[in-house]
DRENGU-41748 format. One record per residue (C-alpha): y, x, z; residue number from 1. Coordinates in steps of 0.02 Angstrom, whole numbers, plus 50000, padded with zeros to 5 digits. Last residue first. Layout:
BEGIN
@c2 Y	c1 X	c3 Z	nr NUM .
...
***
This chain:
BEGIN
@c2 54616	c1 56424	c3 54794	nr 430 .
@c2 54607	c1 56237	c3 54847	nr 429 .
@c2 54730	c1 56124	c3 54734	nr 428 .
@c2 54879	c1 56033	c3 54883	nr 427 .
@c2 54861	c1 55858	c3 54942	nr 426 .
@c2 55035	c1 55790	c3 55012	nr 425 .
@c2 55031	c1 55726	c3 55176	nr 424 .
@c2 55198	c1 55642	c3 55199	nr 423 .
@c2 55299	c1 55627	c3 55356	nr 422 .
@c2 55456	c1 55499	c3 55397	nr 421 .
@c2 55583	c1 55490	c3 55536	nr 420 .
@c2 55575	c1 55677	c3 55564	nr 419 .
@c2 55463	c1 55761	c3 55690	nr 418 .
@c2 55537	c1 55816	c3 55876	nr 417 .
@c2 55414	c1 55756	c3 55954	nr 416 .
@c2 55280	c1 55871	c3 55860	nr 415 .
@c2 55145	c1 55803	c3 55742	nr 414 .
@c2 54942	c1 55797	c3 55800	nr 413 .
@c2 54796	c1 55798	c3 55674	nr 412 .
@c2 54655	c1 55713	c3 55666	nr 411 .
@c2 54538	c1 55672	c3 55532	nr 410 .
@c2 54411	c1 55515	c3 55559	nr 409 .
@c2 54253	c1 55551	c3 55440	nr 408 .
@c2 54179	c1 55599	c3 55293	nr 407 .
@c2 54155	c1 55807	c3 55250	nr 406 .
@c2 54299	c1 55926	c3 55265	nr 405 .
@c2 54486	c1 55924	c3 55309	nr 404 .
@c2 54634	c1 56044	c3 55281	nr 403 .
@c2 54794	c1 56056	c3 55365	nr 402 .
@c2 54967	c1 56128	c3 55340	nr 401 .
@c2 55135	c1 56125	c3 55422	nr 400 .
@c2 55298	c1 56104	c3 55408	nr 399 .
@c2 55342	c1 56070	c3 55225	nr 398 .
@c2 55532	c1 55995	c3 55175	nr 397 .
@c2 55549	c1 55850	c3 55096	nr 396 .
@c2 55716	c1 55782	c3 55022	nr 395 .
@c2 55673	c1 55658	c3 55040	nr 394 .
@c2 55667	c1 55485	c3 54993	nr 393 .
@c2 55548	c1 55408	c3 55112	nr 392 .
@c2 55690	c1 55463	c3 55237	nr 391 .
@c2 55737	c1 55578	c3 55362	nr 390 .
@c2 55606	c1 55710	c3 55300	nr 389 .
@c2 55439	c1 55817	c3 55354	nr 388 .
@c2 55331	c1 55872	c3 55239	nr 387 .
@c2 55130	c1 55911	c3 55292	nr 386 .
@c2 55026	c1 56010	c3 55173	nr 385 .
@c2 54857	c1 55939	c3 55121	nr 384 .
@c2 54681	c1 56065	c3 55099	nr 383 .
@c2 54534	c1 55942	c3 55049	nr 382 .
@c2 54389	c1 55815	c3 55102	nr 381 .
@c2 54495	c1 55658	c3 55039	nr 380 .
@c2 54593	c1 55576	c3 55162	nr 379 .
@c2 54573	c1 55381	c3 55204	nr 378 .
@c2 54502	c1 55420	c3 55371	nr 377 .
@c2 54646	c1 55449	c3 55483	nr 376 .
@c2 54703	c1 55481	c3 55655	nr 375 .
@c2 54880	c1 55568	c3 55694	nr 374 .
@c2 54912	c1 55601	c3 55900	nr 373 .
@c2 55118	c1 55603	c3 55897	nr 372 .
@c2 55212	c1 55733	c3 56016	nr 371 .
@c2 55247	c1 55750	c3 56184	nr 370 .
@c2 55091	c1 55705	c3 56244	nr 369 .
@c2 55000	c1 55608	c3 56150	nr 368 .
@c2 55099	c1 55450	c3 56095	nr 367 .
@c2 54995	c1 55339	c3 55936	nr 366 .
@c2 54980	c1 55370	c3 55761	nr 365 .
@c2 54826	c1 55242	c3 55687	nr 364 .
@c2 54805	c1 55268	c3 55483	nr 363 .
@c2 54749	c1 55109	c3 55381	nr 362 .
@c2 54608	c1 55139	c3 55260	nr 361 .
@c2 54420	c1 55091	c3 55334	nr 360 .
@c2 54389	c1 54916	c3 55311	nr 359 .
@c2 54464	c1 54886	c3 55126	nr 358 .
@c2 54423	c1 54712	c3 55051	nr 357 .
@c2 54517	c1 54720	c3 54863	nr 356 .
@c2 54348	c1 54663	c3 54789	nr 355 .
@c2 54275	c1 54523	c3 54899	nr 354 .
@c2 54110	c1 54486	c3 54845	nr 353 .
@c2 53992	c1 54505	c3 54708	nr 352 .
@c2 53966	c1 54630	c3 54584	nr 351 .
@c2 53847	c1 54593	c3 54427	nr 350 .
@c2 53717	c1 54725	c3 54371	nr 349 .
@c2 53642	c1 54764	c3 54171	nr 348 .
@c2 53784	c1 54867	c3 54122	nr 347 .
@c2 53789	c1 54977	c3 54274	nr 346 .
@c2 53730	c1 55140	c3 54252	nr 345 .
@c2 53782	c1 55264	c3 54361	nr 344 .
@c2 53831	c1 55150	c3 54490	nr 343 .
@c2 53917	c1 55215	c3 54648	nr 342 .
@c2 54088	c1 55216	c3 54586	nr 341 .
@c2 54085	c1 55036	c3 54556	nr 340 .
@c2 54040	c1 54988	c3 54732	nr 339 .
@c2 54197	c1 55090	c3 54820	nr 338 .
@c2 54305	c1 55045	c3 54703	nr 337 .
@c2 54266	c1 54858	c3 54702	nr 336 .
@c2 54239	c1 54876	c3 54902	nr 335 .
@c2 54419	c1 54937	c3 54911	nr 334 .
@c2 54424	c1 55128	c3 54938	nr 333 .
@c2 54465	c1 55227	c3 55127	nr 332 .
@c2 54359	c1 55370	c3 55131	nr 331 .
@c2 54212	c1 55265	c3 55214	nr 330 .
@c2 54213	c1 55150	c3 55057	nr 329 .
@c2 54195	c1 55291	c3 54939	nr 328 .
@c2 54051	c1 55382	c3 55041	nr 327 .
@c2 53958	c1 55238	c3 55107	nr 326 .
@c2 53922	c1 55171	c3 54915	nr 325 .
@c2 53915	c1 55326	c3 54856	nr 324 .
@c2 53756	c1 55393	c3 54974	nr 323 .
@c2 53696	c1 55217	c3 54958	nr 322 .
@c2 53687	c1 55246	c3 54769	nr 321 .
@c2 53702	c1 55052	c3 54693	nr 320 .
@c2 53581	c1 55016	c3 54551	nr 319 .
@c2 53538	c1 55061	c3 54367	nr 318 .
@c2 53546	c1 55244	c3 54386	nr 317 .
@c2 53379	c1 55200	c3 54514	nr 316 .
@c2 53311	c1 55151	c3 54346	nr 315 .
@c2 53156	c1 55011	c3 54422	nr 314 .
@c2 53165	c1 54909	c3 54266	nr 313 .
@c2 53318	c1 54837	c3 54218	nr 312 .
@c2 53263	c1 54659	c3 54186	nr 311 .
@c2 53412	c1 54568	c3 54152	nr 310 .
@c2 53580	c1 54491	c3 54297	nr 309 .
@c2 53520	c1 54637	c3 54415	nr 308 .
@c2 53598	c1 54620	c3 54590	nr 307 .
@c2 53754	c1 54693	c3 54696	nr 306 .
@c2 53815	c1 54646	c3 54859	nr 305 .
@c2 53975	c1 54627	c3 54938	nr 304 .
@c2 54059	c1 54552	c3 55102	nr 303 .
@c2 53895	c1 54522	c3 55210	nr 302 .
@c2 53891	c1 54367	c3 55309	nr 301 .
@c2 53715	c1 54297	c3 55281	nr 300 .
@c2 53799	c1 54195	c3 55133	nr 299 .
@c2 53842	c1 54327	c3 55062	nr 298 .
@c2 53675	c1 54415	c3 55082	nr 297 .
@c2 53600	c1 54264	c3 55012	nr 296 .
@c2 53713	c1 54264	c3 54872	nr 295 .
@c2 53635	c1 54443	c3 54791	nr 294 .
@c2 53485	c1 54320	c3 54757	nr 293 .
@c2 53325	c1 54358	c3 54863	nr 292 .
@c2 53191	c1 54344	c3 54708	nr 291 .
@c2 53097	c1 54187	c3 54632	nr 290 .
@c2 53252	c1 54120	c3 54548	nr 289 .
@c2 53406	c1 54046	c3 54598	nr 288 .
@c2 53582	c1 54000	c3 54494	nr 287 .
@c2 53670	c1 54181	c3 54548	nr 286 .
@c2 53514	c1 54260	c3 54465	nr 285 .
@c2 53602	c1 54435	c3 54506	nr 284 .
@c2 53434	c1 54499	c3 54613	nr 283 .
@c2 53317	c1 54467	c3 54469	nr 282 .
@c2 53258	c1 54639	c3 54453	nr 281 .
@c2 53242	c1 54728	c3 54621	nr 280 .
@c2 53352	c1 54846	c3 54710	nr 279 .
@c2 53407	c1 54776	c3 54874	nr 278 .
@c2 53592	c1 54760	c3 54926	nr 277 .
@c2 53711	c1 54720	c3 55072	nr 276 .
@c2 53906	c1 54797	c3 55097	nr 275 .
@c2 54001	c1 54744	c3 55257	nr 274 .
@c2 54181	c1 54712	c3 55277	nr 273 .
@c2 54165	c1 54601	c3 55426	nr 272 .
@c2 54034	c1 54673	c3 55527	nr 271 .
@c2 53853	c1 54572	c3 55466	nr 270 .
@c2 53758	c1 54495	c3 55594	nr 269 .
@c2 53564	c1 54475	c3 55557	nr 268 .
@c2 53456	c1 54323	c3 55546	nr 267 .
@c2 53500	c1 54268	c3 55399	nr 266 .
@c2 53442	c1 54413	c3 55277	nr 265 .
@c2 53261	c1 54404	c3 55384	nr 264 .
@c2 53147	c1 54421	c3 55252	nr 263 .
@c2 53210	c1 54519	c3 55086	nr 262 .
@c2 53078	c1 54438	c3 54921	nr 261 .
@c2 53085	c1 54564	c3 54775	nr 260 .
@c2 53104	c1 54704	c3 54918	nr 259 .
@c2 53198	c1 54888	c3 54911	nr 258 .
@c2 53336	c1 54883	c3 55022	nr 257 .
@c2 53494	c1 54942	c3 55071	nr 256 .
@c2 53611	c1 54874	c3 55226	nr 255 .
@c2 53782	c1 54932	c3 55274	nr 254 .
@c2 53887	c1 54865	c3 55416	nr 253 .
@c2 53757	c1 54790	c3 55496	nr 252 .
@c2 53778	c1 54780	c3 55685	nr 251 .
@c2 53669	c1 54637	c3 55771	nr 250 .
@c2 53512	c1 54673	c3 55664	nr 249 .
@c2 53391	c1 54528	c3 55699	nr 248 .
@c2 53237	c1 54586	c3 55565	nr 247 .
@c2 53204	c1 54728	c3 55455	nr 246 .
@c2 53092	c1 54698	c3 55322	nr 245 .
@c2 52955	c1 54780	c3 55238	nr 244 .
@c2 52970	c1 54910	c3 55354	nr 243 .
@c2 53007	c1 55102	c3 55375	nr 242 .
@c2 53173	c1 55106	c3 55444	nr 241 .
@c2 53331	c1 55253	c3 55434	nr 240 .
@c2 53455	c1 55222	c3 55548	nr 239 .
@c2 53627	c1 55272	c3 55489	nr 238 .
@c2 53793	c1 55295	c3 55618	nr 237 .
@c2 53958	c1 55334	c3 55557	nr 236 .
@c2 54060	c1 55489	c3 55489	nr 235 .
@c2 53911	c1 55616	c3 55557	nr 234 .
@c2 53771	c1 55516	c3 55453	nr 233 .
@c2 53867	c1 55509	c3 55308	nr 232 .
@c2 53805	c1 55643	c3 55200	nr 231 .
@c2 53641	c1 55695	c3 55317	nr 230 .
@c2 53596	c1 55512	c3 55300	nr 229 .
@c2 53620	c1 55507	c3 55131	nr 228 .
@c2 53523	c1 55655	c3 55085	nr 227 .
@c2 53374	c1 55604	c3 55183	nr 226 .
@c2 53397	c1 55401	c3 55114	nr 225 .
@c2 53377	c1 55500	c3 54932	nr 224 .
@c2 53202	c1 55437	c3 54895	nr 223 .
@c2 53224	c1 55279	c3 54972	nr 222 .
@c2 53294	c1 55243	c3 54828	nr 221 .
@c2 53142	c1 55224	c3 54737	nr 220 .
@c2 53065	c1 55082	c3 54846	nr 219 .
@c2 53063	c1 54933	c3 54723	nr 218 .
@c2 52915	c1 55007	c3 54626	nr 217 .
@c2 52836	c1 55073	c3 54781	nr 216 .
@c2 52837	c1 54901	c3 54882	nr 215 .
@c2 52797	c1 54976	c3 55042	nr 214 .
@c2 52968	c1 54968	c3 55120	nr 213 .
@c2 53104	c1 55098	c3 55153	nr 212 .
@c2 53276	c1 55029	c3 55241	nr 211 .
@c2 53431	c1 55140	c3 55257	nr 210 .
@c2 53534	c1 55031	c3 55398	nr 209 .
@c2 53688	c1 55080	c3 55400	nr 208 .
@c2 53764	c1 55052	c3 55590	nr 207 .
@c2 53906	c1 54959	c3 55666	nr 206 .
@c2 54098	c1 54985	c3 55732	nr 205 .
@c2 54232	c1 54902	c3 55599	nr 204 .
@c2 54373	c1 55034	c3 55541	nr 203 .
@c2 54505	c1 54891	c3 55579	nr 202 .
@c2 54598	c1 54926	c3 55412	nr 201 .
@c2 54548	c1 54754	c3 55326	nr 200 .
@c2 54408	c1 54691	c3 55393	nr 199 .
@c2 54506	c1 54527	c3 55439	nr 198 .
@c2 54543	c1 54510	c3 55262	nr 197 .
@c2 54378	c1 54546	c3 55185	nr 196 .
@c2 54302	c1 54414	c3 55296	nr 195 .
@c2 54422	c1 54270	c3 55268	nr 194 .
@c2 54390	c1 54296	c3 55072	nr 193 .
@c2 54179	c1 54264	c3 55119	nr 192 .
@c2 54232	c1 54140	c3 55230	nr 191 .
@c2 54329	c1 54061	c3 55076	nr 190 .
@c2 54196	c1 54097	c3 54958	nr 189 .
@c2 54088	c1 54018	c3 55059	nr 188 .
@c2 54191	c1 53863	c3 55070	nr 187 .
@c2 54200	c1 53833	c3 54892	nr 186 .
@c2 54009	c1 53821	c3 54894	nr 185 .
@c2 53854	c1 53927	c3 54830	nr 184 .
@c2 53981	c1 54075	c3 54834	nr 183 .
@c2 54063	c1 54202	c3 54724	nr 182 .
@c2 54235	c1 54302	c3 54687	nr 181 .
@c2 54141	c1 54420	c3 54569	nr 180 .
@c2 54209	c1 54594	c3 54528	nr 179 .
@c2 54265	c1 54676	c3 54410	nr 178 .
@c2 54329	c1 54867	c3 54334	nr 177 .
@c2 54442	c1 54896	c3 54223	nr 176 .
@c2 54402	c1 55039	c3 54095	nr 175 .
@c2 54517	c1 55162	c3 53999	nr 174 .
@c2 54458	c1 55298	c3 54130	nr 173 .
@c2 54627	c1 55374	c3 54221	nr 172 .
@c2 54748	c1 55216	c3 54172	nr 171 .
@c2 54607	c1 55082	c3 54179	nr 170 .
@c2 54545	c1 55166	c3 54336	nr 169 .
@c2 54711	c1 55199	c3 54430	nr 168 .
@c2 54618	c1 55250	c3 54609	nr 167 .
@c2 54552	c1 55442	c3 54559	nr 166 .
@c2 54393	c1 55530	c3 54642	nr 165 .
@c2 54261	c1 55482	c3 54522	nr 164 .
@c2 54076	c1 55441	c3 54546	nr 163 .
@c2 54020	c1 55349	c3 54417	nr 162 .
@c2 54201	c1 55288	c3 54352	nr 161 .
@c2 54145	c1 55344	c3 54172	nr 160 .
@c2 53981	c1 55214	c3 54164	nr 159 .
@c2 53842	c1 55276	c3 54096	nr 158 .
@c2 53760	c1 55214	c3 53944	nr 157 .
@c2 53582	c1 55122	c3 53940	nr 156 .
@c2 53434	c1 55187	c3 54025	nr 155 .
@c2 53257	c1 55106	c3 53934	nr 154 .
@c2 53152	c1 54997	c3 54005	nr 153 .
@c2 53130	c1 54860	c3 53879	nr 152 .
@c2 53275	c1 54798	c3 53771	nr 151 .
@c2 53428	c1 54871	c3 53873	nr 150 .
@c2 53587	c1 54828	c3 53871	nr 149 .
@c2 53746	c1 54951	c3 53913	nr 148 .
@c2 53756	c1 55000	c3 53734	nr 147 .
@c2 53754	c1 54826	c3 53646	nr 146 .
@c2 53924	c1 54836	c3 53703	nr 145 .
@c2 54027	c1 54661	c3 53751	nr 144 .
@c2 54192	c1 54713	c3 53825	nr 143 .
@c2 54207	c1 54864	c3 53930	nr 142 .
@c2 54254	c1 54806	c3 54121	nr 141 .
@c2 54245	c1 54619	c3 54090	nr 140 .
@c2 54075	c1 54629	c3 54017	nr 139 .
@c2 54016	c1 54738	c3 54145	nr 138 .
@c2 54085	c1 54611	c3 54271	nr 137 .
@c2 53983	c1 54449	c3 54184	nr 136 .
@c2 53842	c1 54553	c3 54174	nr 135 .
@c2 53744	c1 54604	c3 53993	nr 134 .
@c2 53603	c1 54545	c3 53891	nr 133 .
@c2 53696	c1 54386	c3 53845	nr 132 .
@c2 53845	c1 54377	c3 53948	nr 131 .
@c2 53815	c1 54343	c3 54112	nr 130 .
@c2 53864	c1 54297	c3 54271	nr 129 .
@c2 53932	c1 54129	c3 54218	nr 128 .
@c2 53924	c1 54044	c3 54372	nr 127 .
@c2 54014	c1 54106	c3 54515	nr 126 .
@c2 54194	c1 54076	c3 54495	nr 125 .
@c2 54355	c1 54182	c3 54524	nr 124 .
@c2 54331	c1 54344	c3 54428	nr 123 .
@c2 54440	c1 54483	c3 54537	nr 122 .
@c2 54492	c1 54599	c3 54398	nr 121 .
@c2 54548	c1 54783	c3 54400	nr 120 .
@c2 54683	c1 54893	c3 54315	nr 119 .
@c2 54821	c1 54801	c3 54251	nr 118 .
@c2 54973	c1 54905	c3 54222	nr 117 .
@c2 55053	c1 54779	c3 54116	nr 116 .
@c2 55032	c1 54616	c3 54149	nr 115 .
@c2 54892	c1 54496	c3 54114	nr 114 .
@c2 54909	c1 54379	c3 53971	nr 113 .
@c2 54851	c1 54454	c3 53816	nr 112 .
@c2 54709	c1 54537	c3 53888	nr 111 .
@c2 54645	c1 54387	c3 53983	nr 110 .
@c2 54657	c1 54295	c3 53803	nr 109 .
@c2 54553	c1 54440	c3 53693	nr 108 .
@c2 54422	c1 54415	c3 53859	nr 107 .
@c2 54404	c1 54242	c3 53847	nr 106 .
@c2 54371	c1 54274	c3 53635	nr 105 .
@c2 54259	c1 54406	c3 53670	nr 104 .
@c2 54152	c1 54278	c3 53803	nr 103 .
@c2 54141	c1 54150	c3 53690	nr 102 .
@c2 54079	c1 54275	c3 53529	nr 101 .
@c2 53960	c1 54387	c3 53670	nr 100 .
@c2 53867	c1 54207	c3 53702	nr 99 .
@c2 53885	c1 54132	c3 53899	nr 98 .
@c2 53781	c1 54159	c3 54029	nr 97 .
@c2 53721	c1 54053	c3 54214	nr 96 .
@c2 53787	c1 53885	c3 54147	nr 95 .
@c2 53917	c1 53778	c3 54283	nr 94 .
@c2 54072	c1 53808	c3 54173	nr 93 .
@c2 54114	c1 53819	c3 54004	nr 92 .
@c2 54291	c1 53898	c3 53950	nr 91 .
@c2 54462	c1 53894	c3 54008	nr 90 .
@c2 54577	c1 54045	c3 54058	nr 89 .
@c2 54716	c1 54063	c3 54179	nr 88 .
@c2 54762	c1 54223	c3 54233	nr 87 .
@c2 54851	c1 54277	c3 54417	nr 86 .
@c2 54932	c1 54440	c3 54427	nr 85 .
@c2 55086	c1 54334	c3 54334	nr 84 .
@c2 55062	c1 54239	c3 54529	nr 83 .
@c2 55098	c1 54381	c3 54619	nr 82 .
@c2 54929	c1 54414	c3 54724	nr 81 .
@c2 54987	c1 54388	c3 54913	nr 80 .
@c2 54823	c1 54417	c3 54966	nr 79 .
@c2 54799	c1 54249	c3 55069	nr 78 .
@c2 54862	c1 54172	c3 54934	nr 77 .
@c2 54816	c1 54236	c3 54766	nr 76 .
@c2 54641	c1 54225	c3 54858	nr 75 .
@c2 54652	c1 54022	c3 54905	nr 74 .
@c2 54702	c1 53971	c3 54736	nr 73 .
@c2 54596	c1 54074	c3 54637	nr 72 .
@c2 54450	c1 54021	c3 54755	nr 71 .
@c2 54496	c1 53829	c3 54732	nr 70 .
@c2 54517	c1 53864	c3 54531	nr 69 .
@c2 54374	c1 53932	c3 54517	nr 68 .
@c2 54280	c1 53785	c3 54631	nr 67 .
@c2 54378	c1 53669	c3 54507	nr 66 .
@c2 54302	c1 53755	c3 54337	nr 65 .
@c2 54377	c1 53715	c3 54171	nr 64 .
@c2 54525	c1 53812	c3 54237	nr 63 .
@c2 54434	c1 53964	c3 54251	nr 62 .
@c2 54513	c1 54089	c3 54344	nr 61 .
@c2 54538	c1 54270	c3 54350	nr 60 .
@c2 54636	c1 54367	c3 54468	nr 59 .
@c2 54715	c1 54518	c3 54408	nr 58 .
@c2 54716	c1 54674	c3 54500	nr 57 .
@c2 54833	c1 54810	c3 54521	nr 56 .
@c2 54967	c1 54735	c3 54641	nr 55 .
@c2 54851	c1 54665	c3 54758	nr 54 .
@c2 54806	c1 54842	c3 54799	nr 53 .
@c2 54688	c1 54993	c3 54730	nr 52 .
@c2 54638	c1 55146	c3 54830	nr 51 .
@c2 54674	c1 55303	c3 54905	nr 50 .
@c2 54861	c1 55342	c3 54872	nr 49 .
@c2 54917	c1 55495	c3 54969	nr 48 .
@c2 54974	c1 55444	c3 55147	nr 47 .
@c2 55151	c1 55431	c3 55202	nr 46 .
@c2 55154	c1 55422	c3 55388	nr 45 .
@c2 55315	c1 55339	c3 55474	nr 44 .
@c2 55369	c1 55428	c3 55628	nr 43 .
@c2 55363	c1 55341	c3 55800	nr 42 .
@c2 55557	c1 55325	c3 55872	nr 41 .
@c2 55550	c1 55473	c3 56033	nr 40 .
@c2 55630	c1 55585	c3 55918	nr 39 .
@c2 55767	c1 55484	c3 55881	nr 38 .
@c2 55797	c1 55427	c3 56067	nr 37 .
@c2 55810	c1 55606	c3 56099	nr 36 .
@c2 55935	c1 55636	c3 55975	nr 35 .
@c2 56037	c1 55524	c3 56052	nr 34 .
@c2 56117	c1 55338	c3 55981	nr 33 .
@c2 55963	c1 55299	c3 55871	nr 32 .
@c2 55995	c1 55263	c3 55692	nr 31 .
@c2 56052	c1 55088	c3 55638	nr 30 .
@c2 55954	c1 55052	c3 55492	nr 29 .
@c2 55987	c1 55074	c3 55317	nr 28 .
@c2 55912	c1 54951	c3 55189	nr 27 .
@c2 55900	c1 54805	c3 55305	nr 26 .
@c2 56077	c1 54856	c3 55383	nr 25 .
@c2 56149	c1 54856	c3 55204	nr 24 .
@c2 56064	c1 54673	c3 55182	nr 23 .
@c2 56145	c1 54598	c3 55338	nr 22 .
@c2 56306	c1 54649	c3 55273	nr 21 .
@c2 56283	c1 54578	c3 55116	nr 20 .
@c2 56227	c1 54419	c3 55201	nr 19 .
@c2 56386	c1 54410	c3 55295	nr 18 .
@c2 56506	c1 54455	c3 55150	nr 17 .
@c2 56415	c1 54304	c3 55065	nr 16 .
@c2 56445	c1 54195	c3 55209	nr 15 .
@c2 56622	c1 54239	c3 55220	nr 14 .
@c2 56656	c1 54233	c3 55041	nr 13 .
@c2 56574	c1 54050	c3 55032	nr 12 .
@c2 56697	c1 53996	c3 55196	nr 11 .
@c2 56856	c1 54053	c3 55081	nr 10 .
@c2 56775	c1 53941	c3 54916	nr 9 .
@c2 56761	c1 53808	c3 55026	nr 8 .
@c2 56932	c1 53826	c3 55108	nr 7 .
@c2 57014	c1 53839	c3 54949	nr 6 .
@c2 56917	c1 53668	c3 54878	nr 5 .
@c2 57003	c1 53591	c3 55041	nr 4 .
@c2 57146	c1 53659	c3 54983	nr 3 .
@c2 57152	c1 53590	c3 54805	nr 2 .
@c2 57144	c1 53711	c3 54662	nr 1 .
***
């Protein structure tokens, strides 16, 4: 060996004993000198899990499609979506359905491709929305099943996330639920992917707007607006409305309707994270019809909506459940979770917007007094023990216990002297 090769190799060791280094310190950080410094350090809060990440969903993109592949693109991006999380399919693009035989055989190739432990889908493109008698996202969530059509009004079968507590749906269900990525243009799905980002975790201020107009057939969820408001109404504001339409609306962060035609979409502001809908039966026409397309409210500034892609005749099981809706987004769920959950029925609908947005998890711990001031909303009504250890490893040791009930922002407050980390571990009610 020569001795400027020596050298070389002797300035390599050095620079890989340096990064070594630099890696143990990553993994185990210099403590605090005093153990008062310690327990002045803020502790780090392990929550249970409450909803889905980039890590669980596939996005899907059609390759025969550039807008897909421009939303694909920009979501894997901005999401940090691994790219084996992202699929790439090709099939025809630009027509409003596709036949059950095209649409098994895209499906049979997204299967083979994604990875394992897949259990959601973000569809990148806006056209197709259907497959013959059934949506686009139903499709994607239980393959083609005569079941979940309809000839005629008739209810079709129920969905097994209506309503459901858990966060691993494929794993806890056998189902994988979708959701549109859609616009008119590439750059309204990119405002509509720069909304569900900023909303994430900021636990956005506004009001739900429960609106009851005169059209009686459209009007049947109206019916349950005294329930919801009595559910939610202490974990954020509601305002119940009798009106065909409700007009310049400066905080919606929730808006249901009953209208074939909604006046007004565009003259509202929509809090970033919101969720829009009106029950009526040509609301999932993502290519126009004579009805308020599920688009508009997108293109209002509303994060999600939800729309009819057949005639589903006036089933409330067939559309959204405010009550749900509010319920699973408020306790911390994506807007696919949240939306899914709240549909009995929903073979016949197509869900649009920003699935993995999340507004209200996050968890804000802040000095009060000599201890730690704990605010969450992304717990479960329940009883939870707190543990206490000096590392996310454990070994955990309980300290105290809380329980909460209802929606809303739980409190709690930790002592100074807490360890480095704390879990909240849910524990069975007697």
């Amino acid at each position: 060996m020569t001795a400027r090769a020596s050298g070389a190799c002797r300035v390599a060791a050095r620079l890989l004993a340096c990064i070594a280094l630099a890696c143990l310190c990553a993994v185990w950080p210099a403590r605090a000198a005093t153990p008062a410094a310690e327990a002045s350090a803020q502790p780090l809060l392990l929550l249970p899990p409450s909803a889905l990440d980039a890590g669980s969903v596939v996005v899907v993109v059609n390759d025969a499609d550039p807008a897909s592949r421009d939303s694909a693109a920009y979501y894997a991006q901005r999401r940090g979506v691994a790219a084996d999380h992202v699929v790439h399919i090709r099939f025809a693009a630009g027509v409003p359905g596709i036949g059950a035989a095209e649409f098994e055989r895209v499906r049979a190739e997204v299967l083979a491709k994604q990875p394992a432990g897949t259990q959601a889908y973000a569809l990148a493109w806006t056209l197709p929305y259907r497959v013959d008698c059934m949506s686009i996202t139903s499709a994607f969530a239980f393959g083609f099943d005569p079941a979940l059509c309809a000839e005629g009004c008739r209810p079709t079968r129920p969905s097994p996330l209506f309503d459901t507590a858990g966060h691993r749906p494929f794993d806890e269900h056998g189902v994988r639920p979708a959701m549109l990525l859609a616009g008119t243009s590439a750059s309204e799905v990119r405002a509509l992917i720069d909304r569900g980002l900023r909303a994430q975790d900021r636990w956005p201020a506004g009001t739900a707007y429960l609106v009851s107009t005169g059209d009686a057939a459209r009007n049947v969820r109206a019916e349950g607006y005294a329930r919801t408001s009595a559910v939610v109404g202490s974990a954020y504001p509601a305002e119940r409305i009798e009106a065909a339409a409700f007009l310049g609306r400066g905080d919606v962060m929730f808006a249901f309707t009953g209208e074939a035609r909604v006046e007004g979409i565009g003259g509202h502001r929509f809090a970033d994270g919101a969720v829009a809908d009106h029950l009526t039966s040509l609301g999932g026409f993502l290519d126009g019809s004579s009805q308020t397309s599920a688009l508009e409210w997108l293109a209002a500034g509303a994060t999600g909506s939800y729309g009819a892609v057949v005639e589903p005749c006036n089933y409330r099981a067939k559309f959204p459940e405010p009550e749900l809706v509010m319920k699973h987004y408020l306790l911390g769920a994506t807007l696919l979770e949240a939306y899914w959950k709240s549909v009995r029925m929903p073979g016949q609908g197509v869900f649009v917007g920003d699935p993995l947005a999340r507004p209200f998890g996050g968890v804000r711990v802040v000095r009060s007094g000599a201890g730690w001031r704990v605010a969450v909303r992304a717990l479960a009504p329940g009883r939870y023990v707190i543990e206490q250890a000096r590392s996310g490893v454990g070994p955990f040791r309980a300290v105290a216990g809380v329980e909460f009930a209802g929606l809303g922002v739980r409190e709690f407050t930790l002592p100074a002297e807490v360890e480095r980390v704390v879990r909240l571990r849910s524990v069975a009610m007697p």
